[in-house]
N, CA, C and O atoms as a printed pandas DataFrame, in Angstrom:
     atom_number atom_name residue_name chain_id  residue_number  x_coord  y_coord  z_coord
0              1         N          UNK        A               1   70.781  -13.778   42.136
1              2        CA          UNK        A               1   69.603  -13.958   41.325
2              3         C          UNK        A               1   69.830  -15.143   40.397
3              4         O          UNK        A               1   70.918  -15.480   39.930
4              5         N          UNK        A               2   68.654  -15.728   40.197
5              6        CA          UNK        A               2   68.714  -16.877   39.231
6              7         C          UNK        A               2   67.790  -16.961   37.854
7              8         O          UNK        A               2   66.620  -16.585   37.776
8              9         N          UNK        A               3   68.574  -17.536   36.797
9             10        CA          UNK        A               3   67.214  -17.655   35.735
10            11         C          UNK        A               3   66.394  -18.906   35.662
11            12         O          UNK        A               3   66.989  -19.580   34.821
12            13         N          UNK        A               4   65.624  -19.415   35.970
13            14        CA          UNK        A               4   64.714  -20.352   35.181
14            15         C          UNK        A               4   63.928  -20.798   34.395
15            16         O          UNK        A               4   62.746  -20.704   34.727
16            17         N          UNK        A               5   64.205  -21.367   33.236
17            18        CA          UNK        A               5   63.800  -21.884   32.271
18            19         C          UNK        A               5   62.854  -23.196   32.487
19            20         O          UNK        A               5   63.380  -24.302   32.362
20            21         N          UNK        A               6   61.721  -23.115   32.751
21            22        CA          UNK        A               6   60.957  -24.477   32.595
22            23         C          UNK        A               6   60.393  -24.905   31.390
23            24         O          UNK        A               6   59.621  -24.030   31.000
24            25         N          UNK        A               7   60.432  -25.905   30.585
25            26        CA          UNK        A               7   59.711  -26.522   29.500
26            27         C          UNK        A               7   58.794  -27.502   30.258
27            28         O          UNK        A               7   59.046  -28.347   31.117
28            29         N          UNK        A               8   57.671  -27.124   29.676
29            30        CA          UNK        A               8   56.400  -28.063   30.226
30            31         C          UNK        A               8   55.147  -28.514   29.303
31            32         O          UNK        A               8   54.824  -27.985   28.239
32            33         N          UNK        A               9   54.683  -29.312   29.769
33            34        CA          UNK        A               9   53.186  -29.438   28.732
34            35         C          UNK        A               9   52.357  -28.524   28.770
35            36         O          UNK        A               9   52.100  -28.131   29.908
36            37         N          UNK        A              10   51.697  -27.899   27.729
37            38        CA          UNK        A              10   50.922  -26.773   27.398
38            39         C          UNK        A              10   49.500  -26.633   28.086
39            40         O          UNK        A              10   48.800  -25.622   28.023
40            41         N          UNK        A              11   49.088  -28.148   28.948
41            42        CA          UNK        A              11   48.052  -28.223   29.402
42            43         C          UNK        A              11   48.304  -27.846   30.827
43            44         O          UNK        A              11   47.298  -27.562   31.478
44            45         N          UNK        A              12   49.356  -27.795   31.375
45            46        CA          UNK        A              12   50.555  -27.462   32.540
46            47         C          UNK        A              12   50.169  -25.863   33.179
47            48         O          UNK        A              12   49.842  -25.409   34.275
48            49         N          UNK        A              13   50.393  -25.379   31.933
49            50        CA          UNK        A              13   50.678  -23.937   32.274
50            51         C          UNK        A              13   49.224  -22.858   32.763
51            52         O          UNK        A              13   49.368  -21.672   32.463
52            53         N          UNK        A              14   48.466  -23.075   33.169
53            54        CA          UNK        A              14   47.559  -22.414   33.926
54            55         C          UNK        A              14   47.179  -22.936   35.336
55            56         O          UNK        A              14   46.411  -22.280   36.041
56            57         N          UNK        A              15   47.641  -23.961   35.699
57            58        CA          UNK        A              15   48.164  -24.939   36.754
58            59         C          UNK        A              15   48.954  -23.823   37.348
59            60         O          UNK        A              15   48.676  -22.966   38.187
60            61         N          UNK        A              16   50.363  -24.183   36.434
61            62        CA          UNK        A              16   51.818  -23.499   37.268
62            63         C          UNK        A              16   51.400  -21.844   37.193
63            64         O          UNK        A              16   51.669  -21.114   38.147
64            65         N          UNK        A              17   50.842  -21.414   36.195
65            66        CA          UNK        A              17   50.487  -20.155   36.481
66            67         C          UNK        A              17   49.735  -19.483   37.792
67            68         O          UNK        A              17   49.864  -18.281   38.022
68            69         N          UNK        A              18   48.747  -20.557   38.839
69            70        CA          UNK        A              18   48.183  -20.180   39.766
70            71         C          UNK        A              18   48.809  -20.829   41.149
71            72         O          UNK        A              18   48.242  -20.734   42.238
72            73         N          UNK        A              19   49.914  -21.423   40.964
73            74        CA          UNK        A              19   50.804  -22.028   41.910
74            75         C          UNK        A              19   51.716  -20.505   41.982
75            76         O          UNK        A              19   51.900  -19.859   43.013
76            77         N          UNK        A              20   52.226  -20.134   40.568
77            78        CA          UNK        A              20   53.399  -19.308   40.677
78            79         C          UNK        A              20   53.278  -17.881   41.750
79            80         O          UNK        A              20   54.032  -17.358   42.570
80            81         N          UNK        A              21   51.905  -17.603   41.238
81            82        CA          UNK        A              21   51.236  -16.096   41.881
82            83         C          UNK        A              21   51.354  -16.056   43.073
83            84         O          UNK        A              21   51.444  -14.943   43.591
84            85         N          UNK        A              22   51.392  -17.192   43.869
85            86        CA          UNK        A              22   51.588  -17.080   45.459
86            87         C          UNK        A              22   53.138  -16.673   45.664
87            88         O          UNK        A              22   53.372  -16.446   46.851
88            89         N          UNK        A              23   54.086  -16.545   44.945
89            90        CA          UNK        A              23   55.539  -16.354   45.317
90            91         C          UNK        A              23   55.507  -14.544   44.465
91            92         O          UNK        A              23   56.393  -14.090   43.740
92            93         N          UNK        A              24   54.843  -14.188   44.673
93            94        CA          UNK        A              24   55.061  -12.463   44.093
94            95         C          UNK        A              24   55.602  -12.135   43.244
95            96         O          UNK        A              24   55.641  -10.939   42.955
96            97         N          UNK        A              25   56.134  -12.937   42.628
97            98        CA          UNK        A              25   57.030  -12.486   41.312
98            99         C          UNK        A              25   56.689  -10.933   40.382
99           100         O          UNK        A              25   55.830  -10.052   40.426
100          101         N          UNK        A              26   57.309  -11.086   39.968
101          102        CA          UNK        A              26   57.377   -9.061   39.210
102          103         C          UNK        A              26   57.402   -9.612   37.581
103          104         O          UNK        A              26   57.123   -8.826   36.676
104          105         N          UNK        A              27   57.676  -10.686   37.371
105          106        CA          UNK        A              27   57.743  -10.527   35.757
106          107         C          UNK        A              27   57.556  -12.391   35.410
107          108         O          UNK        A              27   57.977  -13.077   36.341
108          109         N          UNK        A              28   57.219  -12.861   34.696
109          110        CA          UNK        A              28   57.379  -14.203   33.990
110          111         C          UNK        A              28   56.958  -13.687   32.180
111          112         O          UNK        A              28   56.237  -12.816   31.694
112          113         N          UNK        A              29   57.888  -14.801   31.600
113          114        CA          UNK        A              29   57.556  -14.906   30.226
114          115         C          UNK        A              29   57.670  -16.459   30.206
115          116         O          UNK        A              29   58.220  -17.310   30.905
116          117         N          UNK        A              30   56.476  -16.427   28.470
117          118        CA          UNK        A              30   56.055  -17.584   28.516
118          119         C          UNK        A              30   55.773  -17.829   27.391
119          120         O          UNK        A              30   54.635  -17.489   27.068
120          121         N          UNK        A              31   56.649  -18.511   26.306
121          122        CA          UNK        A              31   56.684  -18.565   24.895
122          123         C          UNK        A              31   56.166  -20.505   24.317
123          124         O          UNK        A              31   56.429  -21.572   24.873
124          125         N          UNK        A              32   55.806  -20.373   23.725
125          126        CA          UNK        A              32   54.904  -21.500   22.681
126          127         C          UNK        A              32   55.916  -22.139   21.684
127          128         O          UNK        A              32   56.078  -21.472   20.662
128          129         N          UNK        A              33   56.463  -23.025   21.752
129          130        CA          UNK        A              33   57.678  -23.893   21.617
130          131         C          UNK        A              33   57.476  -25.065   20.867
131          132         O          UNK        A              33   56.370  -25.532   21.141
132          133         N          UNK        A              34   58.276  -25.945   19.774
133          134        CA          UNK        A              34   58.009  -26.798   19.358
134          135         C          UNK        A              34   59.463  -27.881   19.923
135          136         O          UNK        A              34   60.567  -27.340   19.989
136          137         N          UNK        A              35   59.357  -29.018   20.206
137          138        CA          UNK        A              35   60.428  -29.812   20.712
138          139         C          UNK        A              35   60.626  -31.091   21.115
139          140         O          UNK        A              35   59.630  -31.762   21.384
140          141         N          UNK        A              36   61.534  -31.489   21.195
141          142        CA          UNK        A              36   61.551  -33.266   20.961
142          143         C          UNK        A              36   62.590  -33.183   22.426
143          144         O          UNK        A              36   63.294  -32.267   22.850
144          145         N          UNK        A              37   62.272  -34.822   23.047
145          146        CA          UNK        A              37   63.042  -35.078   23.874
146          147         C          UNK        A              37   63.110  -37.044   23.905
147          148         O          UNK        A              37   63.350  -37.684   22.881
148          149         N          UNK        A              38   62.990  -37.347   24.528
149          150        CA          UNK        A              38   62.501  -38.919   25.067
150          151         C          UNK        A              38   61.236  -38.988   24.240
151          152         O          UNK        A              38   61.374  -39.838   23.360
152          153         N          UNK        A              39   60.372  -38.558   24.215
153          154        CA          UNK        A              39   59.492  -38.886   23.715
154          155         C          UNK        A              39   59.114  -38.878   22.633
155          156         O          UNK        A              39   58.095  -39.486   22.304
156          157         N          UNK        A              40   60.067  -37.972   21.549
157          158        CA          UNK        A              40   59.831  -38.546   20.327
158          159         C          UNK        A              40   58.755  -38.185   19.181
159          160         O          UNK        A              40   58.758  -38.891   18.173
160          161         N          UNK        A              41   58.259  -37.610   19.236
161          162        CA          UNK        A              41   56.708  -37.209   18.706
162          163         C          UNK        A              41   55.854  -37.978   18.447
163          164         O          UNK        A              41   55.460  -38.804   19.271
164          165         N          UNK        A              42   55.238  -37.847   16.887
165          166        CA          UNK        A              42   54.260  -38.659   17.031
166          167         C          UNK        A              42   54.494  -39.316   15.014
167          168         O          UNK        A              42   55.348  -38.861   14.252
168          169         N          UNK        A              43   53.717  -40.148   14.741
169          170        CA          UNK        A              43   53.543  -40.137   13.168
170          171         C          UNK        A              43   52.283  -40.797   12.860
171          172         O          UNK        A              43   51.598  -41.662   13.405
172          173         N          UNK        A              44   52.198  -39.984   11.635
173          174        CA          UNK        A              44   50.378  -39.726   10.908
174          175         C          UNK        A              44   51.332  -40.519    9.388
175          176         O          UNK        A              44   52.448  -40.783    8.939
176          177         N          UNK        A              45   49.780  -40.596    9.122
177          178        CA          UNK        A              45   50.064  -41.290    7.258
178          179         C          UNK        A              45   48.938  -40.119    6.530
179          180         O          UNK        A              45   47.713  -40.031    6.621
180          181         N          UNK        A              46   49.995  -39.258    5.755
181          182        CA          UNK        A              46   49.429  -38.509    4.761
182          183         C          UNK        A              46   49.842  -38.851    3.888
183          184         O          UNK        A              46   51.021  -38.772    3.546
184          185         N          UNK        A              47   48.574  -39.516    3.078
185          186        CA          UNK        A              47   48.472  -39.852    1.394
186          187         C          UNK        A              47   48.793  -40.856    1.508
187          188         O          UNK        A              47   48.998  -41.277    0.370
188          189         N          UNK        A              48   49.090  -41.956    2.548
189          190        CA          UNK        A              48   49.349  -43.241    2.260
190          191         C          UNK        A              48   51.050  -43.607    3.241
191          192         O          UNK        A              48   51.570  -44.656    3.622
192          193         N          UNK        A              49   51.350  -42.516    3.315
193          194        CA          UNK        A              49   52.749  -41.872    3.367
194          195         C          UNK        A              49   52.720  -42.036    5.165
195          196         O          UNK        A              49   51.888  -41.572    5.944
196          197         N          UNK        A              50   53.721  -42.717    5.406
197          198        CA          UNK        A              50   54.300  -42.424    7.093
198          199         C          UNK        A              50   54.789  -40.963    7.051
199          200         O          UNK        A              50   55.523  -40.611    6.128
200          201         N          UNK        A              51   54.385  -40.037    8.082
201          202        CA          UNK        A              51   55.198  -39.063    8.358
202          203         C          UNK        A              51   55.486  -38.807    9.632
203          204         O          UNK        A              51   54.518  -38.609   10.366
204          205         N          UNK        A              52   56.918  -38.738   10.254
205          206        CA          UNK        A              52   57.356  -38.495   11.568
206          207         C          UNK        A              52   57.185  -37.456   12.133
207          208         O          UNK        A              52   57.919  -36.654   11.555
208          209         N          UNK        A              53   56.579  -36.880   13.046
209          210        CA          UNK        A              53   56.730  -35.191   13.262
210          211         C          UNK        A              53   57.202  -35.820   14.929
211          212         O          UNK        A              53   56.780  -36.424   15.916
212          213         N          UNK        A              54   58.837  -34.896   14.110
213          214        CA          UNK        A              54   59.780  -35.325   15.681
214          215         C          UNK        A              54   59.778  -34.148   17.046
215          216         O          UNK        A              54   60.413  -34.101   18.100
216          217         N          UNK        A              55   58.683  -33.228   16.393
217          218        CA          UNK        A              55   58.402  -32.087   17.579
218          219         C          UNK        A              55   57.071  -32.017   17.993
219          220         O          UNK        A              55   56.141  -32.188   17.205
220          221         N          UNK        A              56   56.881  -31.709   19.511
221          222        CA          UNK        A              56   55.673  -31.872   19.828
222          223         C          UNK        A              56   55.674  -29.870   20.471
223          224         O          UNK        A              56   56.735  -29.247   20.459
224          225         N          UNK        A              57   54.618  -29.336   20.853
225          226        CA          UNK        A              57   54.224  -28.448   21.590
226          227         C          UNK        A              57   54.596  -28.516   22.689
227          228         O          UNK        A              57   54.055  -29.364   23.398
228          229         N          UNK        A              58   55.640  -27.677   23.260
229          230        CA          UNK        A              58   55.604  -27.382   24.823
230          231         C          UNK        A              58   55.341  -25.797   25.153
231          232         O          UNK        A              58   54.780  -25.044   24.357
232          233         N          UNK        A              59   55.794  -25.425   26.356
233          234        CA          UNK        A              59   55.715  -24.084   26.892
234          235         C          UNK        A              59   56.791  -23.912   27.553
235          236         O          UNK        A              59   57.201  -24.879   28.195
236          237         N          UNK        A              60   57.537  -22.678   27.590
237          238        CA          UNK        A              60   58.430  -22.165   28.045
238          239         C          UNK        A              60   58.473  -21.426   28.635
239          240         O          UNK        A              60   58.246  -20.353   28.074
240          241         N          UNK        A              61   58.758  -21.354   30.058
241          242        CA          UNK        A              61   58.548  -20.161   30.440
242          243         C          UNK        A              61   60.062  -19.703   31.508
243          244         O          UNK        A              61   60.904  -20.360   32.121
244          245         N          UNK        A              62   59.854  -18.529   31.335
245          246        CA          UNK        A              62   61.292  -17.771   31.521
246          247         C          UNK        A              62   60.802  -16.784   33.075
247          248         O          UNK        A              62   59.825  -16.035   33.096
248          249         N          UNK        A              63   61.741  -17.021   34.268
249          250        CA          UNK        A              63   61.716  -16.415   35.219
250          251         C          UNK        A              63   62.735  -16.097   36.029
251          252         O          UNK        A              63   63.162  -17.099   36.602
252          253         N          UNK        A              64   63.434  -14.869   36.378
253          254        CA          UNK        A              64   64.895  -14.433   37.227
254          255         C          UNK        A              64   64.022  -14.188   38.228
255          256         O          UNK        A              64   63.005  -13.517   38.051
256          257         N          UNK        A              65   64.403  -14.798   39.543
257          258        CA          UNK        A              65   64.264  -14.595   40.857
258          259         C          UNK        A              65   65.015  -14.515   41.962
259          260         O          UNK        A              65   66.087  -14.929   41.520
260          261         N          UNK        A              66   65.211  -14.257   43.155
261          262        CA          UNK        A              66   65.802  -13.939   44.585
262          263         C          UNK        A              66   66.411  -15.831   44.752
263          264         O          UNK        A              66   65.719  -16.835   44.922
264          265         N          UNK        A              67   67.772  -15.716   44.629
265          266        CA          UNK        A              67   68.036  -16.773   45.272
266          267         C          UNK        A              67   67.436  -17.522   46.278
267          268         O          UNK        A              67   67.184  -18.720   46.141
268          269         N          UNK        A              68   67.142  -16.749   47.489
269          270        CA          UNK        A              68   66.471  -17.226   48.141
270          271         C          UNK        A              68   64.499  -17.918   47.667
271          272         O          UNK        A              68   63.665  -18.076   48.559
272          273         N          UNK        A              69   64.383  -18.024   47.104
273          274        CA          UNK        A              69   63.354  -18.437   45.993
274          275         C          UNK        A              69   63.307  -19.696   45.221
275          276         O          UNK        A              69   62.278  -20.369   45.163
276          277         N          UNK        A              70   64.523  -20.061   44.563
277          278        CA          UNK        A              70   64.755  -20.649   43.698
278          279         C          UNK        A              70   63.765  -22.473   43.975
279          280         O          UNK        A              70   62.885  -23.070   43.356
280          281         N          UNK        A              71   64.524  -22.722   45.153
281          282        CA          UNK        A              71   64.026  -24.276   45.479
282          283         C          UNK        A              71   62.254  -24.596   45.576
283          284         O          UNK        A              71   61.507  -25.546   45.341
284          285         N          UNK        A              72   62.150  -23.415   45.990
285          286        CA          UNK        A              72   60.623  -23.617   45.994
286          287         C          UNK        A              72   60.282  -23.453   44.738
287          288         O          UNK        A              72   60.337  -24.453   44.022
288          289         N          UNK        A              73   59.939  -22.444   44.274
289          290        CA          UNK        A              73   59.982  -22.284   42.753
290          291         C          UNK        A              73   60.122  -23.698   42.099
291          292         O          UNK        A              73   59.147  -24.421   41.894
292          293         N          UNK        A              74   61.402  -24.036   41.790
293          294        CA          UNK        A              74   61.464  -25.251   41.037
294          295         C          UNK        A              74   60.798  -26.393   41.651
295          296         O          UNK        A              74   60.378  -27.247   40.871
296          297         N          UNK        A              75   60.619  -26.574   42.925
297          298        CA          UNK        A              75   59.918  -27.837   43.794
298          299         C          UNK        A              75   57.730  -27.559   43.372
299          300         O          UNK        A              75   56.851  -28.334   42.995
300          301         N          UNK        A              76   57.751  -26.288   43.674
301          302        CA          UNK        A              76   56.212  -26.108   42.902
302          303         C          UNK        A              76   55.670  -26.116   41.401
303          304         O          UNK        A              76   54.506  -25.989   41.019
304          305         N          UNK        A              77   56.980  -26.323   40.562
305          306        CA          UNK        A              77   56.465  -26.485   39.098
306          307         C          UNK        A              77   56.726  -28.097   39.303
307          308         O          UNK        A              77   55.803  -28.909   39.230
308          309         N          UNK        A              78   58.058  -28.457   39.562
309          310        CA          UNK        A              78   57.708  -30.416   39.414
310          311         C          UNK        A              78   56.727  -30.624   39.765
311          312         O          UNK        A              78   56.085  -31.327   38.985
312          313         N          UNK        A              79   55.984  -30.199   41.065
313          314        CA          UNK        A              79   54.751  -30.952   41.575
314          315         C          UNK        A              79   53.435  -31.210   40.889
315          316         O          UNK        A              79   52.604  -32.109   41.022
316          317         N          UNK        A              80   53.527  -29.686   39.775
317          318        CA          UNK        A              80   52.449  -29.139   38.763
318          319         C          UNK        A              80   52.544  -30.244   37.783
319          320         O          UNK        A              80   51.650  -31.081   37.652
320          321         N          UNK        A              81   53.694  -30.234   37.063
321          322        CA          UNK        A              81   53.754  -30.535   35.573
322          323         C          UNK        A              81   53.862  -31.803   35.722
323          324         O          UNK        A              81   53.410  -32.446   34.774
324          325         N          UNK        A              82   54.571  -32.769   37.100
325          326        CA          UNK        A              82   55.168  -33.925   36.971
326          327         C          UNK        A              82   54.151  -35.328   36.633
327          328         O          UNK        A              82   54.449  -36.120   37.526
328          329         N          UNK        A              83   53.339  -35.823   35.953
329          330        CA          UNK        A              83   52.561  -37.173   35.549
330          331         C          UNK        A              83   53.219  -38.209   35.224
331          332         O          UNK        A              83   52.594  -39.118   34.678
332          333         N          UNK        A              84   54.941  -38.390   35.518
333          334        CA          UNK        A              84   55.168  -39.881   35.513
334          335         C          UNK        A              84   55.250  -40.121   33.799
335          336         O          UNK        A              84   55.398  -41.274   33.394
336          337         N          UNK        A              85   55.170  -39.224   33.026
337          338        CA          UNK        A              85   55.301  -40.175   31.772
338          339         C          UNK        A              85   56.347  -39.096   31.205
339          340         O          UNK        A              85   56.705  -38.077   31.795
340          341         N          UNK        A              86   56.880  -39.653   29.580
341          342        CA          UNK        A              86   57.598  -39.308   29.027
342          343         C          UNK        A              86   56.853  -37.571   28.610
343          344         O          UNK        A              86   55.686  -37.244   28.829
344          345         N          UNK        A              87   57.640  -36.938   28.150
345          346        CA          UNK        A              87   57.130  -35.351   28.413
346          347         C          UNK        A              87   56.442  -34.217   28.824
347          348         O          UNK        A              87   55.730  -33.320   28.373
348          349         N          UNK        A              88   57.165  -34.795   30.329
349          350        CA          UNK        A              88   56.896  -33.998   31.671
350          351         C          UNK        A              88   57.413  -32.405   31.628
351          352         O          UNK        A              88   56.837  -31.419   32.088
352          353         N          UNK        A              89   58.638  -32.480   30.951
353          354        CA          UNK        A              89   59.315  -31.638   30.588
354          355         C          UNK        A              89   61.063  -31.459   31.208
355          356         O          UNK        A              89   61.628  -32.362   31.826
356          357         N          UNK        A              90   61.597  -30.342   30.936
357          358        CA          UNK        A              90   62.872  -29.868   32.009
358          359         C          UNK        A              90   62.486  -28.331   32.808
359          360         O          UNK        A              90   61.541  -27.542   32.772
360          361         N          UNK        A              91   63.858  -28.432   33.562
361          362        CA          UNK        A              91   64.098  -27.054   34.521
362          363         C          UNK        A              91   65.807  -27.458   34.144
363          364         O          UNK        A              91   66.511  -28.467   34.203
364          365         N          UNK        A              92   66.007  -25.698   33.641
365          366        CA          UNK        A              92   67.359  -25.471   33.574
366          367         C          UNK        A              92   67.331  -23.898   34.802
367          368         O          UNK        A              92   66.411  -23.107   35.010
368          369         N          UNK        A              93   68.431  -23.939   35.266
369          370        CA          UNK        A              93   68.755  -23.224   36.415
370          371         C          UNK        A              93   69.995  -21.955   35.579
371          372         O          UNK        A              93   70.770  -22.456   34.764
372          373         N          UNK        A              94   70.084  -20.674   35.787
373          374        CA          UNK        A              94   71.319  -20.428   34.855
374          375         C          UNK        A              94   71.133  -19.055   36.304
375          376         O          UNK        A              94   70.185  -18.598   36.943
376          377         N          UNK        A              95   73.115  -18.759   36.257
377          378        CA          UNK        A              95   72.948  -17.779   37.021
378          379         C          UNK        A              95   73.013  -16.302   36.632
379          380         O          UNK        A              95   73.688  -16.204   35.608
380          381         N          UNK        A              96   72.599  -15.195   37.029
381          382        CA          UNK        A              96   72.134  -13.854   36.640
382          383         C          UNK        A              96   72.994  -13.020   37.196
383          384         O          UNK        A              96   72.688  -12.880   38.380
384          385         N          UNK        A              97   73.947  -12.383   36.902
385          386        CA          UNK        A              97   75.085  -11.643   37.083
386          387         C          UNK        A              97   74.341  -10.238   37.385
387          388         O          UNK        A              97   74.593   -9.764   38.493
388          389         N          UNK        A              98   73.527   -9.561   36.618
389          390        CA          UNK        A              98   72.741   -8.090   36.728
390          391         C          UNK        A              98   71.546   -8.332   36.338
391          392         O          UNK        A              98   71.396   -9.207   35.485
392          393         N          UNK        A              99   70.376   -7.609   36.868
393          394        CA          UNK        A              99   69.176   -6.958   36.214
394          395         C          UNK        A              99   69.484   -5.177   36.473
395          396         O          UNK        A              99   70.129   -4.413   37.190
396          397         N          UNK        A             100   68.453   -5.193   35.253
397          398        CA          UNK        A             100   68.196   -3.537   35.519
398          399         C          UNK        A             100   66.980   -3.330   34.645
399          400         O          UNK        A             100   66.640   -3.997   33.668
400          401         N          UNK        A             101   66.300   -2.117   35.266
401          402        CA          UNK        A             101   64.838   -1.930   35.363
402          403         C          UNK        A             101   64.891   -0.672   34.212
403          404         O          UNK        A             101   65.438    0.328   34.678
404          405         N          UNK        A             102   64.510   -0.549   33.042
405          406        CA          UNK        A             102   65.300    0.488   32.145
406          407         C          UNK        A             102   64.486    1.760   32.493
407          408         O          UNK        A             102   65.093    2.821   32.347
408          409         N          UNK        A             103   62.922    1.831   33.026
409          410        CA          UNK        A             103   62.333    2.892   33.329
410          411         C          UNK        A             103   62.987    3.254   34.453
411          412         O          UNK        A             103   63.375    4.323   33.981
412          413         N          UNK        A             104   63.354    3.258   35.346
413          414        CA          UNK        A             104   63.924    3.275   36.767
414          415         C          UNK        A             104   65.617    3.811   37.128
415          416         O          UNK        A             104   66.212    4.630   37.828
416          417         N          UNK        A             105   65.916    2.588   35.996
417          418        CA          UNK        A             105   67.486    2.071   36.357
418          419         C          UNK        A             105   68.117    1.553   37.446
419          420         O          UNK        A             105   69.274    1.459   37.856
420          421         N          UNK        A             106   66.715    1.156   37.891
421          422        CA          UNK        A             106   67.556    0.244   39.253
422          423         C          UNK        A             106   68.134   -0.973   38.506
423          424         O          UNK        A             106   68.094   -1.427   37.362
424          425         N          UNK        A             107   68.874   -1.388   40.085
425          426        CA          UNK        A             107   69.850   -2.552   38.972
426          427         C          UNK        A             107   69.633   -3.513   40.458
427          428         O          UNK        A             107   69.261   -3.008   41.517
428          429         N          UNK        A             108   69.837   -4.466   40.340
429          430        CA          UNK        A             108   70.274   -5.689   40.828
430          431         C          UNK        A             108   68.917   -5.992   41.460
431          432         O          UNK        A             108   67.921   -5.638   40.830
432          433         N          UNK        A             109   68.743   -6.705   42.818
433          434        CA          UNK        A             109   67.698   -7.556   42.792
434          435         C          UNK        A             109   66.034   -6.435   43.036
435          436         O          UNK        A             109   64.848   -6.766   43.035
436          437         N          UNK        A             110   66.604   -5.290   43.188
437          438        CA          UNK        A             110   65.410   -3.803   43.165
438          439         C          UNK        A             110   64.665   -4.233   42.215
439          440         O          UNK        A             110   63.459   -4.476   42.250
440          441         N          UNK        A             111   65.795   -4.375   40.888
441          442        CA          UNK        A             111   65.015   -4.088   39.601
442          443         C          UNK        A             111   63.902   -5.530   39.206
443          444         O          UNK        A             111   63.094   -5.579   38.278
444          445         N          UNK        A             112   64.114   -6.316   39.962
445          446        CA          UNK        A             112   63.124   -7.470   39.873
446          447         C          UNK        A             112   62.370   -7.637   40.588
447          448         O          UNK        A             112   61.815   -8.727   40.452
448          449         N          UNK        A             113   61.986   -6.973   41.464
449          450        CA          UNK        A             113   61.109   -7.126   43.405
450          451         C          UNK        A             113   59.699   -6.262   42.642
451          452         O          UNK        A             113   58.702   -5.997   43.313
């Protein structure tokens, strides 16, 4: 089993949300994020005043799936989110030693199917 972490643009995520549904998944989370990369944010003048705001809005979203899964998965969110410019976002890959299903107690890839 694998975890994936995608950071993406917030305009992204109902896109990847109707790409994702075709792979059956049992669970995604998807948290509202502030963050800087290459791109740097943006800066406004309040009161006269330069101000840097070095974080912009992304989305995060969190998914453990079937190894056998993984490439597609990550190959159907680049295709979603990817526009060629600076904060497209990342994919971090991390590996998943156990799940377990706490109503159930199944454990390993049961508890995610």
């Amino acid at each position: 089993m694998k975890k994936i972490e995608a950071y993406i643009r917030p305009e992204k995520l109902e896109e990847i949300k109707t790409v994702l549904d075709k792979y059956n998944l049992n669970g995604m989370s998807i948290i509202q994020i502030m963050g800087c990369g290459n791109q740097k944010g943006w800066k406004e003048y309040v009161r006269g005043t330069e101000v840097d705001y070095n974080f912009l809005q992304k989305i995060k979203i969190e998914l453990v799936v079937l190894d056998e899964q993984v490439e597609k998965i990550i190959q159907s969110i680049i295709e979603v989110s990817s526009t060629g410019e600076y904060g497209d976002g990342k994919i971090f890959l991390y590996n998943v030693e156990d799940a377990i299903r706490v109503r159930t107690k199944e454990r390993g890839e049961s508890a995610i199917k």
